[in-house]
Backbone as a printed PyTorch tensor [residue, N CA C, xyz], in Angstrom:
tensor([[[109.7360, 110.9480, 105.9000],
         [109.7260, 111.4920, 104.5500],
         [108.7010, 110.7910, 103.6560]],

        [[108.7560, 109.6460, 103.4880],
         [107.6280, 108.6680, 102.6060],
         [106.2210, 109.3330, 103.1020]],

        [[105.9020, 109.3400, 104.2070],
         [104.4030, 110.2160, 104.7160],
         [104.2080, 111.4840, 103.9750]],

        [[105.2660, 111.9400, 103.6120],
         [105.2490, 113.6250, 103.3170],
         [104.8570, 113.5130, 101.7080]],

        [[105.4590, 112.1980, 101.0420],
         [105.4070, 111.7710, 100.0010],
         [103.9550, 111.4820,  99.0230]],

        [[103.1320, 110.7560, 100.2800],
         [102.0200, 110.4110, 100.6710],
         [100.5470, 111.3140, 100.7450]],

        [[101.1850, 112.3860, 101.2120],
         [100.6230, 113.3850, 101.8250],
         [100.4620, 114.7560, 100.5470]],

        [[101.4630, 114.7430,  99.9490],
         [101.5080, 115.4530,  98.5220],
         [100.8940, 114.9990,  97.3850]],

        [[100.7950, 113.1930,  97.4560],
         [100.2480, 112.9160,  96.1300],
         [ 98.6860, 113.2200,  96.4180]],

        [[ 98.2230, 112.9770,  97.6650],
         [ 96.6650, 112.9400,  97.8400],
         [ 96.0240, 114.4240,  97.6120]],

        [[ 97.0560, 115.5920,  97.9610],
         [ 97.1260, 116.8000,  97.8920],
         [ 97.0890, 116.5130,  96.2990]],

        [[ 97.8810, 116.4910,  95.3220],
         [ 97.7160, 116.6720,  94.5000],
         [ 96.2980, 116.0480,  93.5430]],

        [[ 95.7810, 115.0740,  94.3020],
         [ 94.4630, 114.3190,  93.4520],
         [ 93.5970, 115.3660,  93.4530]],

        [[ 93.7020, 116.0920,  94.5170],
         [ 92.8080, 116.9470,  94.8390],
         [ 92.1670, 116.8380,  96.1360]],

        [[ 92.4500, 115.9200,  97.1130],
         [ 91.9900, 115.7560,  98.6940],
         [ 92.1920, 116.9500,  99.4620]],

        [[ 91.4580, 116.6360, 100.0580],
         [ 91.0000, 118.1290, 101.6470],
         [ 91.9140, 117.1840, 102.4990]],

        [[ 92.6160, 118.6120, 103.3070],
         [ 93.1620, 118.3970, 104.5110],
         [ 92.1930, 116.9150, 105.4370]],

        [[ 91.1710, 117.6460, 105.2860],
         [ 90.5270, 116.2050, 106.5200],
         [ 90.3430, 114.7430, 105.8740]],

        [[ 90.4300, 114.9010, 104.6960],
         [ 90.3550, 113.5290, 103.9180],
         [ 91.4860, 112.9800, 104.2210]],

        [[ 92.3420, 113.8160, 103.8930],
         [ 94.1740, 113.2890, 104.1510],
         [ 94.1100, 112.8540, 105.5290]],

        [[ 93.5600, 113.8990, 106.5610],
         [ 93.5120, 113.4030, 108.0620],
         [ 93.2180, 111.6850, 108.2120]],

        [[ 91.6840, 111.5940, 107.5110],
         [ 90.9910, 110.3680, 108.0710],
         [ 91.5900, 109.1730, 107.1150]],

        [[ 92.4170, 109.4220, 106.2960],
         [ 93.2380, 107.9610, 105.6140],
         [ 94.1090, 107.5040, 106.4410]],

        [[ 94.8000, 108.8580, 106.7850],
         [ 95.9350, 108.6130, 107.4200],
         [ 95.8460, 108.2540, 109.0950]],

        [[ 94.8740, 108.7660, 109.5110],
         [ 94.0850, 108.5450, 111.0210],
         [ 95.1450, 109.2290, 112.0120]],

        [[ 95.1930, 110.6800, 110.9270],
         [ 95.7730, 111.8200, 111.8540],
         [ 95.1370, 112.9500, 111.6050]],

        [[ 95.1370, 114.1800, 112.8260],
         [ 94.3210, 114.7400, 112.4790],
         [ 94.5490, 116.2360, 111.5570]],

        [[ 93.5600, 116.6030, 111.4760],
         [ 93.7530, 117.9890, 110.0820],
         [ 94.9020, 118.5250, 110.6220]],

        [[ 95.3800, 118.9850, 111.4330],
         [ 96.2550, 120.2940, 112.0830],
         [ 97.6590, 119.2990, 111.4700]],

        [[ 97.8460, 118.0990, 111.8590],
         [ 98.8860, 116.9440, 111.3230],
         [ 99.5030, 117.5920, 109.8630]],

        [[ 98.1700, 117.2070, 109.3290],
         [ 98.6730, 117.4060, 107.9140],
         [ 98.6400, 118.6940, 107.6660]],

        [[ 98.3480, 119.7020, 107.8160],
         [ 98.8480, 121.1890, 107.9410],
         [100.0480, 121.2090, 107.9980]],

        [[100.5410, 120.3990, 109.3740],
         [101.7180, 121.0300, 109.6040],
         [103.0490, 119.9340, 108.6290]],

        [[102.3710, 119.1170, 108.5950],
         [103.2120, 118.4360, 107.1270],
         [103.1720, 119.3410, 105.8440]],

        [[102.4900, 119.8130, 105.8060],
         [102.3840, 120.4000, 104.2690],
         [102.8540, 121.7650, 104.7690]],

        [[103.4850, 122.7410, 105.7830],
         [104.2420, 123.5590, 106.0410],
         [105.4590, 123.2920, 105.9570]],

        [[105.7170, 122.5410, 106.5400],
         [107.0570, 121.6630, 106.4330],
         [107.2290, 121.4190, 104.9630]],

        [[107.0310, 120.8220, 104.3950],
         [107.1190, 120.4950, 102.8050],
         [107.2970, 122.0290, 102.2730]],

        [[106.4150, 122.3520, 102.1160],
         [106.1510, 124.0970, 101.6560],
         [107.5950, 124.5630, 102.0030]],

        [[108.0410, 124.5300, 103.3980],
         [109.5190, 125.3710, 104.0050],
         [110.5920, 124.5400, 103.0850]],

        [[110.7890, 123.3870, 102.6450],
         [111.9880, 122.5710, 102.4190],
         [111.8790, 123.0160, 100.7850]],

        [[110.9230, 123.9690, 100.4940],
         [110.7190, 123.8250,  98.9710],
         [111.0960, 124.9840,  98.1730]],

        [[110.5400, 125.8470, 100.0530],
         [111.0080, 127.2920,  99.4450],
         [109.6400, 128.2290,  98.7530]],

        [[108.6760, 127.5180,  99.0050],
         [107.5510, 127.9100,  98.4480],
         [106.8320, 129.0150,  99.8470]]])
């Protein structure tokens, strides 16, 4: 959950999927599928 946390604020600065990838040293599809996940729990 804290990753997902992580993963939303950088989203919100305004970061690209692959930026988020290479901080996190996972790759784009990763954080896609984190930010689907988030998206589903939100209802969005």
């Amino acid at each position: 959950m804290p990753r997902e946390f992580q993963i939303a604020e950088l989203v919100a600065l305004g970061r690209t999927n692959v930026q988020i990838g290479i901080e996190f040293w996972i790759t784009e599809n990763s954080v896609k599928q984190a930010l689907k996940r988030m998206f589903f729990k939100l209802e969005v």
